[in-house]
Backbone as a chain_set.jsonl record, in Angstrom:
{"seq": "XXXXXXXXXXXXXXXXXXXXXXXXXXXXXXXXXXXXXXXXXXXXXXXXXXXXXXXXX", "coords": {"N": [[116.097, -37.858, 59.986], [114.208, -39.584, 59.645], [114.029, -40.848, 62.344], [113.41, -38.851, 64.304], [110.797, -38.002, 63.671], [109.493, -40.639, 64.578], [110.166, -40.57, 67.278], [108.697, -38.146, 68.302], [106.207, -39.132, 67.785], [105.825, -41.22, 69.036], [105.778, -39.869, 71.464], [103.242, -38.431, 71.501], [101.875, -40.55, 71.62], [102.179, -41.861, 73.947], [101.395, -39.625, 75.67], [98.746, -39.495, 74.774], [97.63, -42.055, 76.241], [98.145, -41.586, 78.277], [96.406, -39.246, 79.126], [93.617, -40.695, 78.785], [93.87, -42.786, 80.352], [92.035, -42.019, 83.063], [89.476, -42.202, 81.809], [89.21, -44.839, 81.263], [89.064, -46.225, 83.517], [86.858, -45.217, 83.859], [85.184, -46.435, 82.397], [85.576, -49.284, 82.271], [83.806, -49.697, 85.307], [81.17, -48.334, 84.572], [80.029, -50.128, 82.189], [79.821, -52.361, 83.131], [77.582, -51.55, 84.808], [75.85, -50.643, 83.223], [75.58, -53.067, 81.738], [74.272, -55.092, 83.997], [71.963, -53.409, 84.397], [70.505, -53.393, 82.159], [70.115, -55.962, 82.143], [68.837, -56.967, 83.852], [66.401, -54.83, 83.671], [65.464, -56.116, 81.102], [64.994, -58.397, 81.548], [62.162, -60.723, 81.946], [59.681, -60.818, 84.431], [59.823, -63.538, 87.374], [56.441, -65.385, 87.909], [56.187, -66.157, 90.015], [57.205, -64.142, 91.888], [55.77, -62.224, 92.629], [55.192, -61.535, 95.194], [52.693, -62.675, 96.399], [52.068, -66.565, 98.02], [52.783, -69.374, 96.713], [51.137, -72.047, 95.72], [49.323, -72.454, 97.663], [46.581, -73.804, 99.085]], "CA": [[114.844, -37.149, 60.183], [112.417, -40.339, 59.789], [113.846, -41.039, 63.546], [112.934, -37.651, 65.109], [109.34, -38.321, 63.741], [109.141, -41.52, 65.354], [110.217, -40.006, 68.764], [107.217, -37.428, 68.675], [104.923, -39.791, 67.759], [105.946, -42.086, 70.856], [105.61, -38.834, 73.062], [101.911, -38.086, 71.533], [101.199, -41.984, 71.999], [101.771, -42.002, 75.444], [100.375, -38.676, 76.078], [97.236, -39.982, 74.847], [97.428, -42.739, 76.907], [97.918, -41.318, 80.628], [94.865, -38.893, 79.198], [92.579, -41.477, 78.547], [93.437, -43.604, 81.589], [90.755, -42.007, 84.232], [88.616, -42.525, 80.777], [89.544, -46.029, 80.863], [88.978, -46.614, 84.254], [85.534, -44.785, 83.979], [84.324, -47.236, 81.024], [84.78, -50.791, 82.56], [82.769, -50.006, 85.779], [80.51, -48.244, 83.779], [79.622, -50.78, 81.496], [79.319, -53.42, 83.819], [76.686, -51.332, 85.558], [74.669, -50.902, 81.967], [75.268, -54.214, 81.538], [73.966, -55.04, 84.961], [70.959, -52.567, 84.423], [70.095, -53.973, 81.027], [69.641, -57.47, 82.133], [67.405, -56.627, 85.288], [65.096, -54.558, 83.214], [65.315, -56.46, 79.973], [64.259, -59.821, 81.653], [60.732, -60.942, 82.324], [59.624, -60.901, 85.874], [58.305, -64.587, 87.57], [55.194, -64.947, 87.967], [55.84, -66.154, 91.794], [58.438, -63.178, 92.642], [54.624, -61.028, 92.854], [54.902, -61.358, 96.703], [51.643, -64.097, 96.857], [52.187, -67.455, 98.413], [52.293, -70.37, 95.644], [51.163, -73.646, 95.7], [48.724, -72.897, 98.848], [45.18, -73.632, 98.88]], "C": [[113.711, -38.114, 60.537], [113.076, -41.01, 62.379], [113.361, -40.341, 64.622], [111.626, -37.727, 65.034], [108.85, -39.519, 64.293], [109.024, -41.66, 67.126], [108.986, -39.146, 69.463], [105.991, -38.416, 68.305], [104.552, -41.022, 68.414], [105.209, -41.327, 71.82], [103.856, -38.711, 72.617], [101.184, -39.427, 71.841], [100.902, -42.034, 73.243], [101.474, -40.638, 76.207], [99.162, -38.935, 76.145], [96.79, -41.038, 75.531], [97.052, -42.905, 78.151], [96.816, -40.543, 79.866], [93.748, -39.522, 79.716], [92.864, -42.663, 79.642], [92.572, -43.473, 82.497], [89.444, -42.427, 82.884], [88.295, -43.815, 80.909], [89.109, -46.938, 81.699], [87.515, -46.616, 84.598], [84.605, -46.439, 83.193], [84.456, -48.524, 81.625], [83.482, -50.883, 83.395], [81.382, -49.513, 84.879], [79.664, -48.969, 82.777], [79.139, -52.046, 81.615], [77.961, -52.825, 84.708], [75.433, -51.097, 84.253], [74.431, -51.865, 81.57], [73.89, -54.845, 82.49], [72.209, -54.806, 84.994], [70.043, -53.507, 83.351], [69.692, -55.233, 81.165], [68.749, -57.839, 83.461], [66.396, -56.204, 84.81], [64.47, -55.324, 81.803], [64.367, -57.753, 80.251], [63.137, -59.815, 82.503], [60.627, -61.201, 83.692], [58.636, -62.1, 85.861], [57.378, -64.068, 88.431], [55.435, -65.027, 89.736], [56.862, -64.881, 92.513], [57.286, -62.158, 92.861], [54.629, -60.38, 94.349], [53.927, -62.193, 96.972], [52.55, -65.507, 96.913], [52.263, -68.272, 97.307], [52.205, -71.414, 96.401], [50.119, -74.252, 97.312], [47.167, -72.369, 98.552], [43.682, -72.39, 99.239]], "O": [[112.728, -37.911, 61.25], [112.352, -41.4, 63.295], [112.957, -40.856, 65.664], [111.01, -37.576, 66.089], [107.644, -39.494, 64.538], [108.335, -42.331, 67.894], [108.468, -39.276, 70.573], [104.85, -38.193, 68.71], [103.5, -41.662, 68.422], [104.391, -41.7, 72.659], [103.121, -38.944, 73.576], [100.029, -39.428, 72.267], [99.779, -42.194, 73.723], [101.325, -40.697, 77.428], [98.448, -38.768, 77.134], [95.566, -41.165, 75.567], [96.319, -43.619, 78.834], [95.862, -41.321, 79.861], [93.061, -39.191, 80.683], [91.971, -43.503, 79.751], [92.114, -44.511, 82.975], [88.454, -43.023, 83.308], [87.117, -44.109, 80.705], [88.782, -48.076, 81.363], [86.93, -47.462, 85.274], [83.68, -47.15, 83.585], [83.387, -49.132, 81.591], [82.467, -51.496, 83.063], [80.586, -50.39, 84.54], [78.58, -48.459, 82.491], [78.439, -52.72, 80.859], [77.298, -53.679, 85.297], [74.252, -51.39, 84.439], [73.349, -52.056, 81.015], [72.78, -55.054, 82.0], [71.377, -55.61, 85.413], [69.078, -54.193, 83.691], [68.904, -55.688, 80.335], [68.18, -58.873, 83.81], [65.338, -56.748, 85.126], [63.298, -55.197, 81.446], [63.395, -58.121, 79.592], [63.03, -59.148, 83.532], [61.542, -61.855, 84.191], [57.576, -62.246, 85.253], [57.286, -63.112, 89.201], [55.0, -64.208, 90.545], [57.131, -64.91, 93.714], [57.701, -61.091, 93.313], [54.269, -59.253, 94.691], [54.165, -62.716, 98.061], [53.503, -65.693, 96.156], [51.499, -67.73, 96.509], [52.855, -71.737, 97.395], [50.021, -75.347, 97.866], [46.681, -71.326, 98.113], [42.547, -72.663, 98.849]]}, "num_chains": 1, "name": "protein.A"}
């Protein structure tokens, strides 16, 4: 009997697995684009990236 329960609980393993693969696939780019996001708006803007000239009289 304990082998028949090990067989279904293979088949629900890799059921849940192909599920959660477009999941899986969603979440890296995903997270590289919040990453991405997060470190463009998080960091301080220089002062010379304003669009004015530096360093001219």
């Amino acid at each position: 009997m304990a082998d028949h329960d090990y067989h279904w609980t293979d088949h629900v393993r890799m059921a849940a697995v192909f599920a959660l693969l477009p999941a899986m696939a969603f979440i890296g780019p995903l997270t590289a684009i919040l990453g991405l996001a997060i470190v463009l708006f998080a960091l301080p803007e220089d002062e010379s990236s304003n669009g004015n000239p530096t360093g001219t009289a």
